[in-house]
N, C-alpha and C positions, 0 to 999 in steps of 0.2 A: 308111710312116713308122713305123710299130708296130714293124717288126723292129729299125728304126735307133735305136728307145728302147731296146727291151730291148738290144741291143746296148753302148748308152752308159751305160747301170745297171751291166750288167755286168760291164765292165770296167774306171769307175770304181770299184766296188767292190774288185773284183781290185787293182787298181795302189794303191787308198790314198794315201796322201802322197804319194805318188813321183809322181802327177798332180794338175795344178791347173787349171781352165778358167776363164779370164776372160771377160769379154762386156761389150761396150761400153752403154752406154744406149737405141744405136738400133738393136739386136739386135730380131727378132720375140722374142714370147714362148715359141714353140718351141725357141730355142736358149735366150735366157736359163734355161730350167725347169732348164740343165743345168751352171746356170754354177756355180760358188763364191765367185767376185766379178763384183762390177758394180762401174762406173764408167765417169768419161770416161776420154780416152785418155790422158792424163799419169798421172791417178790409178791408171788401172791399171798401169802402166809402172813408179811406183814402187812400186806393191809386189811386185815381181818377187824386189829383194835381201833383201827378208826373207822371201820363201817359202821351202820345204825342200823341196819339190818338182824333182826333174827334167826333169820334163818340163811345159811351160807353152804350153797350146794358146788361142793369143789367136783370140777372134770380136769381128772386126772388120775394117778394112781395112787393107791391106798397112803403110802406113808406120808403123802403129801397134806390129805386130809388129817393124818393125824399130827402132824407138825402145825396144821392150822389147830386145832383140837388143843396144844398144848398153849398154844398163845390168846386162845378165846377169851374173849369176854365172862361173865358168870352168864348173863342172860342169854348168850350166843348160843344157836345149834349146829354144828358142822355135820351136810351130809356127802356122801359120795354116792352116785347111780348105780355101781357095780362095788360089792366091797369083793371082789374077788381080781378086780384091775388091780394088781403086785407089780413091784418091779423087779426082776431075776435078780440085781447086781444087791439092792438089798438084801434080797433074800440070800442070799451070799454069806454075810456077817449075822449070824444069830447071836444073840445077846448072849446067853450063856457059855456059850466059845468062845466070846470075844472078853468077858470077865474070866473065864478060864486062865485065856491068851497072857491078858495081865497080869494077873496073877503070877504065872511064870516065870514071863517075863523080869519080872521084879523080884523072882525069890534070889535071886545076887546079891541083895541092895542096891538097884540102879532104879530112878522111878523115872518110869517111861510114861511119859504123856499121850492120852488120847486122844486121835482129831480125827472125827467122822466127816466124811461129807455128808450133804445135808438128803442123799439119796439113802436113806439110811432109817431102819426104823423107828419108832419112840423110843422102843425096849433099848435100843443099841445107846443113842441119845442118852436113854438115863442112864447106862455103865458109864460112859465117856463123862458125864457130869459129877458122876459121884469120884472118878478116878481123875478128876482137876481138867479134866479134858473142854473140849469145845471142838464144834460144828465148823466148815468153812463150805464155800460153795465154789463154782468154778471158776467165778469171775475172783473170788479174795482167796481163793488158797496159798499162792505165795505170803500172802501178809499172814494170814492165818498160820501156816509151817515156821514160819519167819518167828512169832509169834509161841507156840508148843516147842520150838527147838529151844529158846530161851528156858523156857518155863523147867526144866528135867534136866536128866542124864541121856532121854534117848524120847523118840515120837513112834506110835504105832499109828500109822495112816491108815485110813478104812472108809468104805469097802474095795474103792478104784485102784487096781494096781497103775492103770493107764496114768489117771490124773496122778497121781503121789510120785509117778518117775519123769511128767512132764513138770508136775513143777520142782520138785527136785534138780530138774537139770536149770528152771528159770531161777534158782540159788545156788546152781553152782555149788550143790551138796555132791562130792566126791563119791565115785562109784563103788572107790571099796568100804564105805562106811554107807553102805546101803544093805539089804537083804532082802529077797522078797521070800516070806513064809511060803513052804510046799502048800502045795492045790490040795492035797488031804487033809488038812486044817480046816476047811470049809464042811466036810461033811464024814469027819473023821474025830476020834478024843485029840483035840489039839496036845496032850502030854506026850505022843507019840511023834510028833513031827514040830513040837515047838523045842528047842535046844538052846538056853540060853549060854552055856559056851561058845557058841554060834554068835552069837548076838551084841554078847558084852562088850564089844568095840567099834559098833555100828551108832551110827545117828537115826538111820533113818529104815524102822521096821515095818515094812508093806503088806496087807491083807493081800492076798492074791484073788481077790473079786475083780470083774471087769463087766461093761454092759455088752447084752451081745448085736444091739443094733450100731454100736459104734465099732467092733469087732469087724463087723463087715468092711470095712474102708482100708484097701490094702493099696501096699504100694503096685502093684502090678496095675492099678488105675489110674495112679498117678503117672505113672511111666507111660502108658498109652495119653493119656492128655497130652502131655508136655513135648511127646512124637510127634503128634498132630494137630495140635494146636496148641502154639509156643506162646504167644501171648493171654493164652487163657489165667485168671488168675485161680487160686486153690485156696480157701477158705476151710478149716476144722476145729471140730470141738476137742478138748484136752482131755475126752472120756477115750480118744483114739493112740492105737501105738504111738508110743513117741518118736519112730522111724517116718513113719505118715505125718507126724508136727514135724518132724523136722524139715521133711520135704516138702511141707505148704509153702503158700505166702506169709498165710498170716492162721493164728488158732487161737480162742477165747469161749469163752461164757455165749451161751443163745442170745444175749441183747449183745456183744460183742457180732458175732453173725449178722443179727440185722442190722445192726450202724454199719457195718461192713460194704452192703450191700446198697443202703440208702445213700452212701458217699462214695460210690465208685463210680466214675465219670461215664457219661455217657456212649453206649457203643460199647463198653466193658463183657465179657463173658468172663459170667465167675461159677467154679464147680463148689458145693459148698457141702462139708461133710458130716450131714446129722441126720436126725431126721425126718422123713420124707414128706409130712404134712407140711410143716415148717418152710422146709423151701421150694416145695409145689405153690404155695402162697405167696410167696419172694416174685415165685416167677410170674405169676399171675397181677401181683400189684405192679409191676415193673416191666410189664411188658410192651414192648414197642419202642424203650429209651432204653434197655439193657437186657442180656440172657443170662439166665440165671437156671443151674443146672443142676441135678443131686451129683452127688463123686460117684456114688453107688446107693441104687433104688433098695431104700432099707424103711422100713415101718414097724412100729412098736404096736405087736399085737395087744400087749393091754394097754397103752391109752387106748385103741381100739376098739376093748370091751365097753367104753361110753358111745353110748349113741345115743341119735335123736329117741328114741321109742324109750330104752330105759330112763332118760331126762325127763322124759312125760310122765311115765310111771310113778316117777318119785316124787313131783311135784305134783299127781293128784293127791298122794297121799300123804304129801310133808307134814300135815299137822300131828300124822299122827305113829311117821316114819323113826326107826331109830336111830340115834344119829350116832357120829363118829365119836368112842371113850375110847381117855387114854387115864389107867387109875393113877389116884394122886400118890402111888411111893414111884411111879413111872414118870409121871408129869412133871414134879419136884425136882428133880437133877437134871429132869431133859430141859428144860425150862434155863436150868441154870448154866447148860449146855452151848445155849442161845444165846443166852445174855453176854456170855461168855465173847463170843463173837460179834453181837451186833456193840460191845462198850470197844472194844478193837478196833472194829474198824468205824467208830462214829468221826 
């Protein structure tokens, strides 16, 4: 790994402006050491059009790279070190099932708005554009639901079941005017398990995707904390059952997490439920003024897949690497996807 540092010094150096590396939250520390920014994946994504950079090598997982890809500059190249780093809960929502989905959905006459999270592919992104839909992330999904409920007769939320029933309960959308689509929708002909007799008098229709490193965070964790150390506080992401939200402290967005953590008085022990690079780092920047703990030791094998050695790899070869496309009848709606969401919530 030594050569693949000096390698990576070296030719950031060399290239200057002209490269920029992002790095998402749940990077190891070995690639963050290399990044220029950090953030989640929206955040990183928008600042792609105010870099000056040509070349913009995201670490993280694929559809992130391609949500940067849709918002690029002309001159911009967006690469990623592994394009094999996926995320499961995307890959969850396949574009043509989820165009299927609505279709269905709406052969009633009822037009059902779609709102993906922004874990979600470009393909998905562009159905959700073209069918009046929009993107929301963790941190604006109430404004964004708040937002698609208006907009129809009904919302298909995608791909998080988690998030779409935590935030659902932060509006106070009624449980029988909820449904969460059968789990054979995901890798089955949705015309077989979608039933809009079923549906036609719901608000609010759920993908049943979930991510499985937030899966991991049960209440049987929380119930040994709280046994044993009563004053501990609980900290989670909204990608978690919503029985584990309910019984936290406090659940929000990964910049939500770290303001969490930055503002908890000193002598604090906080368990915080994402994952595990994230608040390995927490506890590392914080250490000696406060403890800071995982709820449960969970790691995202594909952010995983980036590491120092393929970050080297890619930057000897960037001039001549291919970078991340996303084709223009895809970009087009997903784009409008976007916009959709960032004129919302400006």
């Amino acid at each position: 790994m030594e050569k693949s540092v000096d390698t990576i010094t070296r030719i950031r150096k060399a290239m200057g402006d002209k490269l920029a590396i992002l790095g998402h939250h749940y990077q190891s520390d070995d690639v963050i050491e290399h990044t220029d920014i950090r953030g989640d994946s929206l955040e990183l994504s928008r600042k792609i059009n105010g870099l000056d950079a040509e070349h913009i090598v995201f670490c993280g997982v694929y559809f992130m790279a391609e949500s940067a890809a849709i918002l690029q500059r002309p001159n911009q190249k967006i690469h990623i070190p592994d394009v094999n780093a996926t995320c499961p809960m995307a890959d969850m929502a396949e574009a043509g099932r989820v165009e299927k989905t609505l279709d269905i959905l709406q052969s009633n006459g009822r037009k059902v708005i779609p709102l993906t999270y922004v874990n979600s592919s470009a393909a998905v992104k562009g159905v959700v554009g073209r069918y009046d839909g929009s993107v929301c992330t963790s941190a604006n999904a109430p404004v964004m639901l708040e937002w698609a409920l208006s907009q129809g007769d009904a919302v298909l939320f995608l791909p998080d079941k988690h998030l779409a029933r935590n935030t659902a309960n932060t509006l106070n959308v009624p449980e029988d005017k909820r449904i969460v689509l059968s789990d054979d929708v995901i890798e089955g002909d949705p015309q077989l398990f979608v039933d809009p007799s079923k549906t036609d008098d719901k608000q609010l229709i759920i993908w049943p995707g979930y991510c499985p490193i937030h899966e991991e965070f049960t209440m049987d964790a929380i119930t040994e904390i709280r046994a044993n150390e009563p004053d501990a506080k609980i900290v989670v992401h909204p990608e978690c059952n919503p029985d584990v939200v309910k019984a936290s402290d406090g659940h929000g967005s990964t910049t939500y997490l770290i303001k969490y953590a930055a503002e908890a008085p000193a002598g604090s022990v906080i368990y915080i439920g994402t994952e595990e690079n994230l608040v390995s780092r927490l506890a590392k920047q914080y250490e000696g003024e406060k403890t800071i703990k995982p709820l449960t030791f969970s790691q995202c094998e594909d952010m995983g897949k980036i590491t120092v050695d393929n970050l080297a790899a890619l930057l000897e070869n960037i001039e001549n690497a291919t970078p991340v496309d996303v084709s223009e009848d895809i970009k087009a709606p997903a784009k409008l996807s976007l916009e959709r969401m960032l004129e919302v919530c400006s």
